[in-house]
C-alpha positions, 0 to 999 in steps of 0.5 A: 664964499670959499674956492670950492664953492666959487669953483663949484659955481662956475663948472656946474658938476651936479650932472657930470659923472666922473671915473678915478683911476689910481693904484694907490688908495690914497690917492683915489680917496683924496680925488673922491673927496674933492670931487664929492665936494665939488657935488660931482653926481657920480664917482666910479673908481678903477686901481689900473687902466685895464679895470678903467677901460672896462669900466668906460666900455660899460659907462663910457657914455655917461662919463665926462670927467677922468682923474687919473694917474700916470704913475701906474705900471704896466701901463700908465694914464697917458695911454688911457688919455690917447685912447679916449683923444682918438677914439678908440673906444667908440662907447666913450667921448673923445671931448672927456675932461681929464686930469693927470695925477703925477709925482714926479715931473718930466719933460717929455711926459708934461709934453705928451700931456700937452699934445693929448690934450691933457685938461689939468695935471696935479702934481705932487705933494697934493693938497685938497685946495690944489686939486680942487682948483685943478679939477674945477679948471679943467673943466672950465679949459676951453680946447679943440679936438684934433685928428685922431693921426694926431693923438696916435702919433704922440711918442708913447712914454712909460710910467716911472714905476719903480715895482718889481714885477712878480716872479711868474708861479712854477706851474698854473693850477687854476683850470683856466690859467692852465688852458691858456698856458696850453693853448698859448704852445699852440699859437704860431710863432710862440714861445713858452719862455718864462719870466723872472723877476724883475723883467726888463722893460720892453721897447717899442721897434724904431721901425714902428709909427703911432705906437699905442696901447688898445685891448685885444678886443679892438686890435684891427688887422694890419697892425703890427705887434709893438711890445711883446705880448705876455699873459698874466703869468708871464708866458710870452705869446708872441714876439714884437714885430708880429705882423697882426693878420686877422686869423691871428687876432682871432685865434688870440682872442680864441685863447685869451677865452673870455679875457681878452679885454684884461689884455693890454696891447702894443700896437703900431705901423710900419714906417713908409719906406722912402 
């Protein structure tokens, strides 16, 4: 009897449906195949977190197992991982097996995988062996679900991209990315600057707990903005420590016309005064 049968034996996978989450091809092909040797019933595949978490809003019920990349910039899989762990996302469970794929190790992202509840991490240079034995003892870990608190409030860790960020066009042509430049000038409290290339990284406010990443269709009033919120051009449409006020949600979800759940935002709350 080989691993992957022996692995396949122990974790039945035949009635697991799985998602993979990766920018890069090569990777996404190599989770596939494994998973497809492990008989997994279905595999869907998403390039980045924002096609990820539309894909689990549409699926999220059938899906019991996430591969998926932390590398990924702007944002990577661990905020995903925190999404999934407390329940935000109310269609997908928060019980989900998941893999983190990484090239690189770090200290304080192998210990935000721990407190996330990470199932199996696979590092790089990955061999089909190792990522089958990842996978196949993920599913068999037995681990218990805390508090929603506790997820939220793991330290936010940014992907190690080393990409450049595009420079923004001169001007917007489609009809739709001209609206939303246009209506971006009307939002209150924001400024039209653009952005060059490479940008700086922004950083969340030390004044700020439970700092995380939702789409702007699930932002709740009385939050407040951790990160500066730019659209796809990089037009900047509100400033971090933005209290998030719910006409103010709604007029952004009002300009984001239709796209709100392609917008990543940084959210958080302000630290109890002592």
């Amino acid at each position: 009897m080989n691993v992957v049968t022996a692995i396949a034996n122990e974790a039945d996978f035949t009635r697991t449906k799985f998602l993979v989450v990766d920018s890069k091809p090569l990777f996404r092909d190599m989770a596939h195949a494994a998973l497809t040797r492990l008989r997994t019933q279905e595999i869907k595949h998403a390039p980045d977190v924002n096609e990820a978490i539309t894909t689990l809003k549409r699926f999220g019920r059938q899906i019991g197992g996430l591969v998926c990349d932390w590398d990924m910039a702007p944002v990577g899989g661990f905020e995903l991982l925190r999404m999934i762990r407390s329940g935000t996302m109310t269609k997908v469970s928060p019980h989900m097996c998941a893999v983190i794929l990484t090239g690189k190790v770090d200290a304080a992202a192998m210990r935000a995988a721990m407190l996330l509840d990470v199932n199996g991490v696979a590092i790089a240079p990955l061999s089909m062996e190792k990522l089958v034995k990842t996978i196949g003892s993920a599913m068999t870990r037995s681990w218990t679900l805390q508090a929603p608190e506790h997820y939220l409030a793991v330290p936010a860790i940014d992907p190690p991209s080393n990409e450049a960020v595009p420079a923004a066009p001169q001007q917007a042509t489609a009809n739709g990315k001209e609206l939303w430049r246009r209506d971006a000038d009307t939002v209150s409290g924001v400024t039209s600057d653009r952005v060059g290339s490479p940008a700086p990284k922004p950083s969340a406010s030390p004044e700020l707990v439970n700092v995380r990443m939702c789409t702007l269709s699930d932002v709740k009033s009385g939050v407040v903005l951790a990160r500066d919120l730019k659209d796809r051009e990089g037009v900047l449409l509100l400033k971090s420590g933005t209290d998030l006020s719910k006409s103010l949600i709604e007029r952004l979800k009002g300009v984001a016309e239709g796209h709100a759940d392609s917008y990543h935002v940084w959210i958080g709350e302000r630290r109890a005064a002592h």
